[in-house]
C-alpha positions in Angstrom: -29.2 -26.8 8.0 -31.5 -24.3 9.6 -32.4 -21.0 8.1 -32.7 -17.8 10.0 -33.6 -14.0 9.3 -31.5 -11.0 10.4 -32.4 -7.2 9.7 -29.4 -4.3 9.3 -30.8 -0.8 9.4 -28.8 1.8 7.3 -29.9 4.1 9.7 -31.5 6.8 7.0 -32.1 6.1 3.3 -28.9 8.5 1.8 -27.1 5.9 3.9 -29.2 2.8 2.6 -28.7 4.3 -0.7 -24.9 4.6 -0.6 -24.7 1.0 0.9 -26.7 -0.4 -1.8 -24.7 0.8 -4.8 -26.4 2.0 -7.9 -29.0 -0.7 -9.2 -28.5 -2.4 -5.6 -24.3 -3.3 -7.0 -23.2 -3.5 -3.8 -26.0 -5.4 -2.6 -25.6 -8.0 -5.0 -22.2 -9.0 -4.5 -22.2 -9.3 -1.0 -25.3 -11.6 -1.7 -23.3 -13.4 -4.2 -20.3 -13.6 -1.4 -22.0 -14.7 1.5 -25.0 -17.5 -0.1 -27.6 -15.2 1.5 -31.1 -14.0 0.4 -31.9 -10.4 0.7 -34.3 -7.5 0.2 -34.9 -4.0 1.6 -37.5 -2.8 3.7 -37.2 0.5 4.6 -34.1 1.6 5.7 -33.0 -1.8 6.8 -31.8 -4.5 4.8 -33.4 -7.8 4.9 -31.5 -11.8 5.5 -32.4 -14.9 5.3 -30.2 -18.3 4.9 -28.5 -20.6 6.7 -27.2 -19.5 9.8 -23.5 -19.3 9.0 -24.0 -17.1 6.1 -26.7 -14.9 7.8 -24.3 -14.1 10.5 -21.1 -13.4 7.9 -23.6 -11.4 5.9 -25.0 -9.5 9.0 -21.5 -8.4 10.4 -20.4 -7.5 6.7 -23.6 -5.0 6.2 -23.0 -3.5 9.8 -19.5 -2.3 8.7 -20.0 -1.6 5.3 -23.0 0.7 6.5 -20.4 1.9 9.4 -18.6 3.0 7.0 -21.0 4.7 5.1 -22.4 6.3 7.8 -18.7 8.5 8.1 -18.9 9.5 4.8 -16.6 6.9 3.1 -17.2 5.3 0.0 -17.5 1.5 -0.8 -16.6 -0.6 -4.1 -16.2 -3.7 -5.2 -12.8 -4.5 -3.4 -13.3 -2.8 -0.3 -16.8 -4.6 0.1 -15.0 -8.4 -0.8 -12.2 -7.7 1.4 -14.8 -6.6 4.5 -16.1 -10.1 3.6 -12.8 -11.5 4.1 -12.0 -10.1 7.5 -15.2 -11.1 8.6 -14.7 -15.1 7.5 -11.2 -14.5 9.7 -13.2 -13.3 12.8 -11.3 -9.2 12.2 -14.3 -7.6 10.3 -13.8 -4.5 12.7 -10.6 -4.2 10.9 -11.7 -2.8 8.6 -12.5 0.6 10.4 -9.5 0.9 12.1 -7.9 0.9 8.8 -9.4 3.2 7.8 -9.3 5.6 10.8 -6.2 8.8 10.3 -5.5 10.1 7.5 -2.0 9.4 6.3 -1.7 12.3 4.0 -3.2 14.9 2.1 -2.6 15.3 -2.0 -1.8 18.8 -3.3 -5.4 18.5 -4.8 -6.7 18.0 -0.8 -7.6 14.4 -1.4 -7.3 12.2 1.9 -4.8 9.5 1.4 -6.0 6.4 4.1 -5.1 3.2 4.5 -7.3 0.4 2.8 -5.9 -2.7 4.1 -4.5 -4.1 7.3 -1.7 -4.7 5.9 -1.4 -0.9 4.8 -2.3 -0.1 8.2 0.3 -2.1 9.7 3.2 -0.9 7.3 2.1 2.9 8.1 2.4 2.3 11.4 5.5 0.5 11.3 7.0 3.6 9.6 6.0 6.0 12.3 7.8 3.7 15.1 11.1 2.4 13.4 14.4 4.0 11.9 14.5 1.7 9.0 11.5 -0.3 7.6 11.0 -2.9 4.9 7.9 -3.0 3.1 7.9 -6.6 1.3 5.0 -7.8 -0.9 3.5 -7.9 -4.4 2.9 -5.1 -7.0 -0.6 -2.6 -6.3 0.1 -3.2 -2.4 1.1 0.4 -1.9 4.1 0.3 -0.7 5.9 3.0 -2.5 2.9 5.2 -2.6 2.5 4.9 1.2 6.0 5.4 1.3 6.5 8.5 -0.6 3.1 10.2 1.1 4.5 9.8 4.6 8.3 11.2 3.7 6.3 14.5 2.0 4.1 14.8 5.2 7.4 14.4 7.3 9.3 16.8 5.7 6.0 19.4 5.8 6.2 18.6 9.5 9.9 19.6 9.7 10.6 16.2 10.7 13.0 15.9 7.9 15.2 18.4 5.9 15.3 16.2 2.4 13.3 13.6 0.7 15.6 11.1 -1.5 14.1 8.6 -3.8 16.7 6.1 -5.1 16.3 2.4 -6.9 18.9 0.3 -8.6 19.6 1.0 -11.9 19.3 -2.6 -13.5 16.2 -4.0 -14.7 14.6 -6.2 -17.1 18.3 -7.0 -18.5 18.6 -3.1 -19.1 21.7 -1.1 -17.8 21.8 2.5 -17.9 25.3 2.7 -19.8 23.4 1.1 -22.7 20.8 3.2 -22.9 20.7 6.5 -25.0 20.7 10.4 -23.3 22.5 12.2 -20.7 22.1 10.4 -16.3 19.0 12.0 -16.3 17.1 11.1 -19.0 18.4 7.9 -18.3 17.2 7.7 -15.2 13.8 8.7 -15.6 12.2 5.6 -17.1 13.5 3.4 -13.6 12.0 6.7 -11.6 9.2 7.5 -13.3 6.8 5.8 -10.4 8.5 8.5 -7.8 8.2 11.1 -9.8 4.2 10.6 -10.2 3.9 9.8 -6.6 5.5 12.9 -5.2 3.8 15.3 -7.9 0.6 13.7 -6.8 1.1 14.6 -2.9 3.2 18.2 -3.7 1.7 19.4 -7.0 3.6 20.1 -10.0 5.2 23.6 -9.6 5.9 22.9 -5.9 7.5 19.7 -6.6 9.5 21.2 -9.5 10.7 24.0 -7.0 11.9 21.1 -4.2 13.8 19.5 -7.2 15.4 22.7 -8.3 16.8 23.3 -4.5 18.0 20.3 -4.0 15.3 19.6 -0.8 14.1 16.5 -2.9 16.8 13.9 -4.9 16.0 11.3 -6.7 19.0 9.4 -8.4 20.2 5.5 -9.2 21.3 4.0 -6.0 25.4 4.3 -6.9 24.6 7.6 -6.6 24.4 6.6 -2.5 28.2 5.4 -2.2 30.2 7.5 0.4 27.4 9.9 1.7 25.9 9.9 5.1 22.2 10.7 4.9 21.5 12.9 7.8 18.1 14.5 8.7 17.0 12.9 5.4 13.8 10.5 4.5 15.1 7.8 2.4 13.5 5.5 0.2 14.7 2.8 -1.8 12.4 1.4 -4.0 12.7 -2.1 -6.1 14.8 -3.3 -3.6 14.5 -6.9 -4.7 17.0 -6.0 -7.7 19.7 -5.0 -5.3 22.6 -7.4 -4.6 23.9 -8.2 -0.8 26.8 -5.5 -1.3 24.1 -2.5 -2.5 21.6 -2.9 0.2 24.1 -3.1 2.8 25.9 0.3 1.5 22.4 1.7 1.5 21.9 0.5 4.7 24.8 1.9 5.9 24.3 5.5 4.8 21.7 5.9 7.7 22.9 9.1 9.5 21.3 11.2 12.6 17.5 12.0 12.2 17.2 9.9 9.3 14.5 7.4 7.9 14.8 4.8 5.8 12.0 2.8 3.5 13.1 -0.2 1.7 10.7 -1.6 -0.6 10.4 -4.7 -3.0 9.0 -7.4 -4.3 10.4 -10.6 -3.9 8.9 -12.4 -7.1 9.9 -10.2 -9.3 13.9 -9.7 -9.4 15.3 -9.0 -12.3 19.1 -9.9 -11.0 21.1 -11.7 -14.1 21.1 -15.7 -13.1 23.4 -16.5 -9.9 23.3 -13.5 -8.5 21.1 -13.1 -5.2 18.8 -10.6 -4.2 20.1 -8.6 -1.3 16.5 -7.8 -0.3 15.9 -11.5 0.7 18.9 -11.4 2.6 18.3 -8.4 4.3 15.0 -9.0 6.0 16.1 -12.4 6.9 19.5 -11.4 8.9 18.1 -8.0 10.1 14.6 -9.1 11.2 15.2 -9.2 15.0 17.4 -5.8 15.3 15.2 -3.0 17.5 14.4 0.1 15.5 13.8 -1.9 12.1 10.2 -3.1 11.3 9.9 -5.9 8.4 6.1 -5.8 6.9 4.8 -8.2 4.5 2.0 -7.1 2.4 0.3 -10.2 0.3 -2.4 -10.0 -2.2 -4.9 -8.9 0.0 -3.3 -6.0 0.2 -3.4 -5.0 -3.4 -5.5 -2.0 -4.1 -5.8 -1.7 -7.9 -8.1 -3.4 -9.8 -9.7 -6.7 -8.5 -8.2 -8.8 -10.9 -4.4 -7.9 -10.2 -5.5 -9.5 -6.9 -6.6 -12.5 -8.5 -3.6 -12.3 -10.8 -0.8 -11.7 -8.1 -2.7 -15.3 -6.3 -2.4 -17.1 -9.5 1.2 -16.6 -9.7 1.9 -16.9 -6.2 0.3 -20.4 -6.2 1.9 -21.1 -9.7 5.7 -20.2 -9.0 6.9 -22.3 -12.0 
């Protein structure tokens, strides 16, 4: 196979220097992801290979040092999954990911989408009513979830934020468990609770709680009520049963939002009894106003080996 050269220019050497990675990291494992050679000359880095590889490598370093260039930073994951885009022909993906920010922490940190997938279930939740958010733990679903429901309800959108997942998991049911609903509660909740202190702070947070503007209970707690002007989330969805999600479902009142989110290889249902997430997105995919996402593991943002570990289970289902 014939080898060729190619030449990327950083554009200044802060830039080269953030594209390279400390001890040329960065550099390395795109080398060791693509098969190419490489050096640096300058500002620009250098290619040589085969021609496939060049060219993969090429388009990966032009939008790595893209996004450099507007004061992002790159790691390990976002650099292999800018290699994977490119082998699918959507390497410009990754920009439009990450253009908009979705919301702002109480600490003023940016919150963006990292994936397409992210991208898409973001966007999903600004068009539809009701949207599900399907895929495998570290995709952000909740996260994403809970950021856009506090940015809503700074925007007035909303008048009340309520957090809610079934109360059965791992075998555990809250009558069994030890301390009042609250501190019963709290273990099943405890992700919600960390998102939203993340995005409000604290005291603020507290405060919400106190007036009633933010609720977070087991999803029983849902029976009978109708949810207007409210952004709703149900989280671990996949441990509801047909009956639950459909009461849930149902609760949906005027100026209301509603996020649905699970994972579908995980349910925790006792044997025979199926998941009324499943259900739900398969009888409710072609209704207007309700947007079905599913992320995968290239959508998972934590550490590079959950990645690795969510494929090696999805390929293993045993």
């Amino acid at each position: 196979m014939a080898k060729i050269t190619a030449s990327v220019d950083a554009g200044s050497l802060k830039d080269l220097s953030d594209l390279l990675g400390a001890f040329d990291e960065n550099l390395n494992i795109i080398i060791r992801e693509t098969g190419v050679s490489a050096y640096v000359e300058g500002t620009c880095v250098k290619l040589s290979g085969d021609e496939s590889s060049v060219l993969l490598a090429e388009t990966v370093i032009a939008r790595l040092a893209a996004i450099v260039k507007a004061g992002e930073p790159i790691d390990k994951s976002r650099i292999i999954y800018c290699v994977e885009l490119a082998k699918e022909g959507n390497a410009a993906g990754i920009e439009k990911v990450m253009s908009g920010v979705v919301a702002i922490t109480s600490h003023g940190k940016q919150i963006k989408c990292k994936t397409v997938g992210q991208k898409k279930y973001v966007d999903a939740i600004k068009k539809n009513s009701v949207v599900f958010g399907v895929g495998p733990a570290g995709t952000g679903k909740t996260y994403l979830a809970v950021a856009l429901a506090v940015s809503a309800f700074k925007n007035k959108e909303v008048e009340k934020i309520i957090l809610t997942r079934p109360a059965v998991e791992a075998g555990e049911k809250l009558g069994f468990l030890p301390g009042d609903l609250q501190e019963k509660v709290n273990p099943y909740l405890r992700p919600l609770y960390d998102a939203l202190q993340e995005m409000l702070g604290a005291e603020t947070f507290a405060k919400m709680m106190e007036r009633g503007t933010i609720e977070i209970a087991p999803l029983a707690y849902m029976r009978g009520r109708t949810l207007n002007n409210a952004y709703v989330i149900l989280d671990e969805a996949q441990n509801t049963t047909r009956e639950q999600i459909k009461m849930f479902l149902t609760r949906l009142g005027d100026g209301g939002k509603m996020i649905v989110t699970g994972d579908l290889t995980q349910i925790d249902l006792p044997k025979g009894i199926n998941s009324g997430l499943k259900h739900a997105v398969r009888i409710l995919k072609d209704i207007d106003d309700i947007g079905i996402i599913r992320l995968t593991d290239k959508d998972v943002v934590r550490h590079p080996l959950v990645q690795q570990i969510v494929k090696a289970y999805e390929q293993n289902n045993e």
